[in-house]
C-alpha positions as CSV (number, residue, x, y, z in Angstrom):
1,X,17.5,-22.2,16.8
2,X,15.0,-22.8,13.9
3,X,13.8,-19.9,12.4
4,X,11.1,-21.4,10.1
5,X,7.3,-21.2,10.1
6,X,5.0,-24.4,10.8
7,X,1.3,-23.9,10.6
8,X,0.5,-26.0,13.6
9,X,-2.8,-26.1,13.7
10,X,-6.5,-24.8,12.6
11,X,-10.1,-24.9,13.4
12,X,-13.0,-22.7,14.6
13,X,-11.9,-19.8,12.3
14,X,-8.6,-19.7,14.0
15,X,-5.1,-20.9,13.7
16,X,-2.0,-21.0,15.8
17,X,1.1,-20.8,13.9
18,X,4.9,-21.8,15.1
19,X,7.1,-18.7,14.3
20,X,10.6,-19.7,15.1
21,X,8.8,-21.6,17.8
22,X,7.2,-18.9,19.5
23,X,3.6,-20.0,19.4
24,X,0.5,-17.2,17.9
25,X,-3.0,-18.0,18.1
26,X,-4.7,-15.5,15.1
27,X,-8.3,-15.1,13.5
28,X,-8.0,-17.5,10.1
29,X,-11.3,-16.8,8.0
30,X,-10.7,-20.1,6.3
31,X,-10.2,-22.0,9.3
32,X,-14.2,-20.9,10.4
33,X,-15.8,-25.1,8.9
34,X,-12.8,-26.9,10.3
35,X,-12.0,-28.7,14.1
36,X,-9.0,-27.7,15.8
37,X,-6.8,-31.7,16.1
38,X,-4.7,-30.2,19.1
39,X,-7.0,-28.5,21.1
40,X,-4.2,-28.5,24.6
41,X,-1.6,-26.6,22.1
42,X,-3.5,-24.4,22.0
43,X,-3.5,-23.0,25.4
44,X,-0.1,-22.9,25.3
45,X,0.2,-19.8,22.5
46,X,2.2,-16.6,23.5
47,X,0.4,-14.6,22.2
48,X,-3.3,-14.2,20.5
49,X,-4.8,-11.8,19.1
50,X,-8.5,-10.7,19.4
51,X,-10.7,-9.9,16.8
52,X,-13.4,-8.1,18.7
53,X,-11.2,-5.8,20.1
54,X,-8.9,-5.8,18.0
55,X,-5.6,-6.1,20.7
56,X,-3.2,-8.6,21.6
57,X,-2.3,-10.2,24.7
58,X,1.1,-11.2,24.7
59,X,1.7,-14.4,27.6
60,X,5.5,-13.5,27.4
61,X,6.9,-10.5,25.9
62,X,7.4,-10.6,22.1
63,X,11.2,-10.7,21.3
64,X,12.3,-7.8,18.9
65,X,14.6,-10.5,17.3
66,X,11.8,-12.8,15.8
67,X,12.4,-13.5,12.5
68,X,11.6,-16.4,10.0
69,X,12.9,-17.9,6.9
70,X,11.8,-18.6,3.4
71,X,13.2,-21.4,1.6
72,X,14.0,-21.4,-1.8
73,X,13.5,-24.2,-4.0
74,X,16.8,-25.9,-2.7
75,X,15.2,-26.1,1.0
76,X,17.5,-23.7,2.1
77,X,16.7,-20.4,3.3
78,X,17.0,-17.5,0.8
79,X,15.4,-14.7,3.0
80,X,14.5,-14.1,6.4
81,X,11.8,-12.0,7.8
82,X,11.7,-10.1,10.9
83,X,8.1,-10.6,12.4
84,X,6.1,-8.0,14.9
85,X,2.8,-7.9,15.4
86,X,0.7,-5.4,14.0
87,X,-2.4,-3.5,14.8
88,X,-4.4,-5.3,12.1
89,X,-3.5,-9.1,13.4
90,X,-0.8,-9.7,10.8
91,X,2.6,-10.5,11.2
92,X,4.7,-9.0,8.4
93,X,4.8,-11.6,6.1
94,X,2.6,-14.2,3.9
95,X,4.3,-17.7,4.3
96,X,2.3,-19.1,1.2
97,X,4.0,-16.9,-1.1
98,X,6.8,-19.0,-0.9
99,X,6.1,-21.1,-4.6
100,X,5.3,-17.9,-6.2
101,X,8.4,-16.4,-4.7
102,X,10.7,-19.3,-5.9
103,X,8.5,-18.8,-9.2
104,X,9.8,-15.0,-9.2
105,X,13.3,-16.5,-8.8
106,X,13.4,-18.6,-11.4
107,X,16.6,-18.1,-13.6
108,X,15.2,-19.6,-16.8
109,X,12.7,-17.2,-16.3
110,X,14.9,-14.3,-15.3
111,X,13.9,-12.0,-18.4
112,X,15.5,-9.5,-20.5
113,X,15.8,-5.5,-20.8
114,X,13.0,-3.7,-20.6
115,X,12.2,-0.3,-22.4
116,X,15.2,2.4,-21.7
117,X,16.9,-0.2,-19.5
118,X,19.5,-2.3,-19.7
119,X,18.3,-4.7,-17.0
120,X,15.7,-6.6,-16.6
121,X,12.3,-4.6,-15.1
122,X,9.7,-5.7,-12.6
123,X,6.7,-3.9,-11.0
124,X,5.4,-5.1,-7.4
125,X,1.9,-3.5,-7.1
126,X,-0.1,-3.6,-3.4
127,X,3.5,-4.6,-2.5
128,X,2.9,-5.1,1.2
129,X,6.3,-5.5,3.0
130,X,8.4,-6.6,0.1
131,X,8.9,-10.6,0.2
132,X,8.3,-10.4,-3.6
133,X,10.1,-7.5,-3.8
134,X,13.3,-8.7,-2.7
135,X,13.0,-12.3,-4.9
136,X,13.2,-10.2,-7.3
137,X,15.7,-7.9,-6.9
138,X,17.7,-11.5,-5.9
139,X,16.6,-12.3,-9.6
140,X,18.6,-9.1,-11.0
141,X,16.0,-7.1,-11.5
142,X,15.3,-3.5,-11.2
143,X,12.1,-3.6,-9.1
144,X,9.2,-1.2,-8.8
145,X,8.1,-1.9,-5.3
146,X,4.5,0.2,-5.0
147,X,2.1,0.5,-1.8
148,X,-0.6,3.2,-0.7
149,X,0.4,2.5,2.6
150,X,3.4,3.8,4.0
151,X,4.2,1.8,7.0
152,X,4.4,-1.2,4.2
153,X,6.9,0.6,2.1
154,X,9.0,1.6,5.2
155,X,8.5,-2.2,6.0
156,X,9.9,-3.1,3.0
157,X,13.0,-1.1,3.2
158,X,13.9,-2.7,6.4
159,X,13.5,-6.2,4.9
160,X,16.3,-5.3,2.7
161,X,18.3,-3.9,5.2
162,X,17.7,-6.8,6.9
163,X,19.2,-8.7,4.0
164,X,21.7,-7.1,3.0
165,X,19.7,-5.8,0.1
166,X,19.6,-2.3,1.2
167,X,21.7,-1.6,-1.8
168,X,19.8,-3.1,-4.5
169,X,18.5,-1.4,-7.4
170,X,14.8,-0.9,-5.7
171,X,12.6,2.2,-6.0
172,X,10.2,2.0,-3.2
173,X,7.0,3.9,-4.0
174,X,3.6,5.6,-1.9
175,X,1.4,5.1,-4.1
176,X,-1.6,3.9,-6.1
177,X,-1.3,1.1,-8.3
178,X,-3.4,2.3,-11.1
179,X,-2.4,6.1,-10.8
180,X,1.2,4.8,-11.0
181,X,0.5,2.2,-13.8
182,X,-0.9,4.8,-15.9
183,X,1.9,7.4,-15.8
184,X,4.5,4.7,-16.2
185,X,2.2,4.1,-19.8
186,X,2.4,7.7,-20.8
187,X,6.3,7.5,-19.6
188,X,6.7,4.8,-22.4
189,X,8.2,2.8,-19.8
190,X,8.0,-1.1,-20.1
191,X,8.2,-4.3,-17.3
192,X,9.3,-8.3,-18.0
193,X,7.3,-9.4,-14.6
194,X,4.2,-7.7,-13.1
195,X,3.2,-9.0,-9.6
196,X,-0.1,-8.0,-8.0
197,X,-1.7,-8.5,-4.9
198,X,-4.7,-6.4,-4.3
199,X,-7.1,-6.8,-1.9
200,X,-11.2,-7.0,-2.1
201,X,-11.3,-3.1,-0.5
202,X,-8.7,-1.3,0.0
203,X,-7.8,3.3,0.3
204,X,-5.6,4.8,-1.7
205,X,-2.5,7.3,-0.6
206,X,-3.8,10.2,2.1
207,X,-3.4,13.5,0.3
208,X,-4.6,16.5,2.5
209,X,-4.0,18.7,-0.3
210,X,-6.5,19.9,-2.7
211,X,-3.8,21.4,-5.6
212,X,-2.4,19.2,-7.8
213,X,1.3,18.2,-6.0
214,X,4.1,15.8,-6.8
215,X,4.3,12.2,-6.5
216,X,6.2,9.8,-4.9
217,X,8.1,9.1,-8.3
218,X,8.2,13.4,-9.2
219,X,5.3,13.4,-11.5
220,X,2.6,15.6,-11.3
221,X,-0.5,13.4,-9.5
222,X,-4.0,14.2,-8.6
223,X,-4.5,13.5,-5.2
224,X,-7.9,13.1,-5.6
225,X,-7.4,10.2,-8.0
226,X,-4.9,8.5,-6.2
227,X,-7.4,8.8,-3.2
228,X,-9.9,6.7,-4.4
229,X,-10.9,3.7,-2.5
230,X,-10.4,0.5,-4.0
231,X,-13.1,-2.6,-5.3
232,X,-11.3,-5.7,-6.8
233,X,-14.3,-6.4,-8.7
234,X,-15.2,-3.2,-10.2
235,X,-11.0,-2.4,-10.4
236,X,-9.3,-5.5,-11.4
237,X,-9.9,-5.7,-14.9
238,X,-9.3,-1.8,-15.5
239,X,-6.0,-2.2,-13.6
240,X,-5.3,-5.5,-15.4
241,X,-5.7,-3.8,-19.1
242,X,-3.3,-1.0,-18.1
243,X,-0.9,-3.7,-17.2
244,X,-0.8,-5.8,-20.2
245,X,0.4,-2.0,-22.0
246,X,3.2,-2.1,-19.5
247,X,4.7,-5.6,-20.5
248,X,7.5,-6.1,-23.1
249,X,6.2,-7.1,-26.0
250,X,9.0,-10.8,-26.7
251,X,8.9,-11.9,-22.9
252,X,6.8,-11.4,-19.8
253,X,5.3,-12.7,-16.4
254,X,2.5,-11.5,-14.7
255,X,1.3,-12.8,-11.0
256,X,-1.5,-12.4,-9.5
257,X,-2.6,-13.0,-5.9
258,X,-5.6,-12.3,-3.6
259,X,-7.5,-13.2,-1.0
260,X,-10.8,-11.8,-2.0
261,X,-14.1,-14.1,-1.5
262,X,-15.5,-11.6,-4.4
263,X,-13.3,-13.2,-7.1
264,X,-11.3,-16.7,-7.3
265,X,-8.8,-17.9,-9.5
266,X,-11.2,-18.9,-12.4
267,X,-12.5,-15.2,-12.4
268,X,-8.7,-13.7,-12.8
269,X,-7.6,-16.5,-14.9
270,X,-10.5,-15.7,-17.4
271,X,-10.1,-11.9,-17.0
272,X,-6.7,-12.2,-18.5
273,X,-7.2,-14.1,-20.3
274,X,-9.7,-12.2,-22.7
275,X,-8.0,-9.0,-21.7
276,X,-4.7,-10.9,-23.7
277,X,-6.5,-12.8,-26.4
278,X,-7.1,-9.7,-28.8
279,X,-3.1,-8.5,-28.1
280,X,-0.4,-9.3,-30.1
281,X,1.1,-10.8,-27.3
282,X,-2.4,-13.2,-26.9
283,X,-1.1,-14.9,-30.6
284,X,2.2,-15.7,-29.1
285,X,0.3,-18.6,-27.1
286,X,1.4,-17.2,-23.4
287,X,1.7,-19.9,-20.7
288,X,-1.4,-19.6,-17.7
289,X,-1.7,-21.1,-14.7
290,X,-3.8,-21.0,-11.2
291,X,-4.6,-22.6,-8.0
292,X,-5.0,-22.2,-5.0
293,X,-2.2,-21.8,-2.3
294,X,-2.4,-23.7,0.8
295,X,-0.2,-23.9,4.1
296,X,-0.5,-27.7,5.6
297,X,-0.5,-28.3,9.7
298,X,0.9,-31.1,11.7
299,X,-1.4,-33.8,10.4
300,X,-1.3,-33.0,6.8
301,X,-4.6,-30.9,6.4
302,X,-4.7,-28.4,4.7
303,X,-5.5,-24.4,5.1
304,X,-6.9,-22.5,2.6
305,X,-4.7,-19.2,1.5
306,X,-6.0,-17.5,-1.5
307,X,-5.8,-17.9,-5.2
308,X,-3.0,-17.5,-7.6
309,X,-2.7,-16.7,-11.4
310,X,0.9,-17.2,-13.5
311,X,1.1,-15.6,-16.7
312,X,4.4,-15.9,-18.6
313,X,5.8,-15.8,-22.0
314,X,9.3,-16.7,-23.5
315,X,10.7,-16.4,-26.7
């Protein structure tokens, strides 16, 4: 059986989505000016989710085995996902991070030691359930895979179990991206690649306690810090100057995806780029790109998917 996804169609803020052929009608925000083309497929979905109350209703029961595959940039499949799901109308996985995953991939792009390390570094902020996690522990890297949310980090380590990845060198961490980031800076510790994918609001890690305690990664953390709810616009660019003290200095990549209606590609894209121009590593001339990525249905439209900024820089 195929185990890919097909967006099969869109419309009426909605879309209904093929996942190894089992048929789910969810909300789509970017689907809310658009006509649905197939209008008697739809009735035929297994299961939908509802917004307003914020349930499913499962036609037939939803096999524990579903699972679908990315492709790599050979058209065959690299990874596959198990999908469930959740309580938020989400299955587990973003199929239009497949080009920035075969991006990730990229051998010529592969990187060099970092800091301490004799392998290659990576840092996966907001890392959901780990798609670009695992690309690039598949890369060789040593990967930082970060997350307030728990249930996404637990996620995550089941995606590599999944994949035979459970081994890989992967530290999987409850945490909050800029809390993190800035201990890693005082650590003196340094990342080739940087992927980010933060949303417009977002909560940091729960702490019920009110003394300073340990974090995920045995440093000392204020929970109250960590705590903090977070604004993409008022957040971003603090998060993004921290970053850029992360990267090696001869070789890096930075991604950045989102989602937000707040900021677009052209707001990132120029946010780095002043936040590099004034760097020693802005006078190397680094390599930017952004766009927008897309999923196409069954008669070649198109559905909006967020915004993407590359930064990368070889020598």
């Amino acid at each position: 059986m195929s185990c890919r996804y097909e967006l099969v169609d869109f419309g009426d803020g909605r879309k209904l989505e093929s996942l190894a052929g089992r048929l789910v009608d969810r909300p789509s925000p970017a689907a809310v000016s658009a006509s649905r083309r197939e209008p008697k497929l739809w009735r035929q979905a297994d299961s939908r989710f509802d917004l307003m109350t914020k349930a499913w209703d499962h036609r037939t029961p939803w096999p524990e085995d579903t699972a679908i595959d990315a492709i790599g940039a050979d058209d065959q499949p690299w990874l596959r996902f198990p999908v469930q799901p959740t309580p938020f109308g989400h299955i587990g996985v973003f199929p239009e991070q497949e080009a920035n995953w075969r991006w990730l991939q990229d051998s010529d792009s592969a990187g060099e030691s970092s800091g301490r390390s004799s392998v290659p570094q990576a840092l996966n902020l907001f890392a959901y359930t780990g798609g670009s996690t695992m690309a690039l522990a598949r890369a060789g890297f040593q990967v930082a895979h970060v997350d307030a949310a728990k249930p996404n980090v637990e996620a995550a380590k089941r995606l590599a179990q999944a994949n035979g990845l459970g081994d890989a060198p992967v530290r999987y961490l409850v945490d909050d991206a800029l809390a993190f980031v800035q201990r890693e800076i005082r650590r003196g510790n340094r990342y080739h690649t940087i992927v980010m994918d933060p949303p417009a609001y977002g909560h940091g890690p729960k702490s019920k306690r009110k003394k300073r305690t340990r974090s995920a990664d045995g440093e000392q953390a204020r929970p109250a810090k960590q705590a903090k709810a977070w604004r993409i616009q008022r957040d971003l660019p603090e998060l993004l100057t921290a970053c850029l003290d992360l990267v090696t200095s001869r070789s890096f990549r930075i991604l950045v995806t989102g989602h937000s209606a707040e900021m677009d590609q052209a707001d990132v894209l120029d946010l780095l780029r002043r936040k590099i121009r004034n760097r020693r590593i802005g006078r190397l001339e680094p390599v930017f790109e952004a766009g927008r990525m897309s999923l196409p249905d069954r008669t070649g439209r198109s559905l909006d998917a967020g915004f993407f900024v590359r930064c990368s820089l070889n020598c």
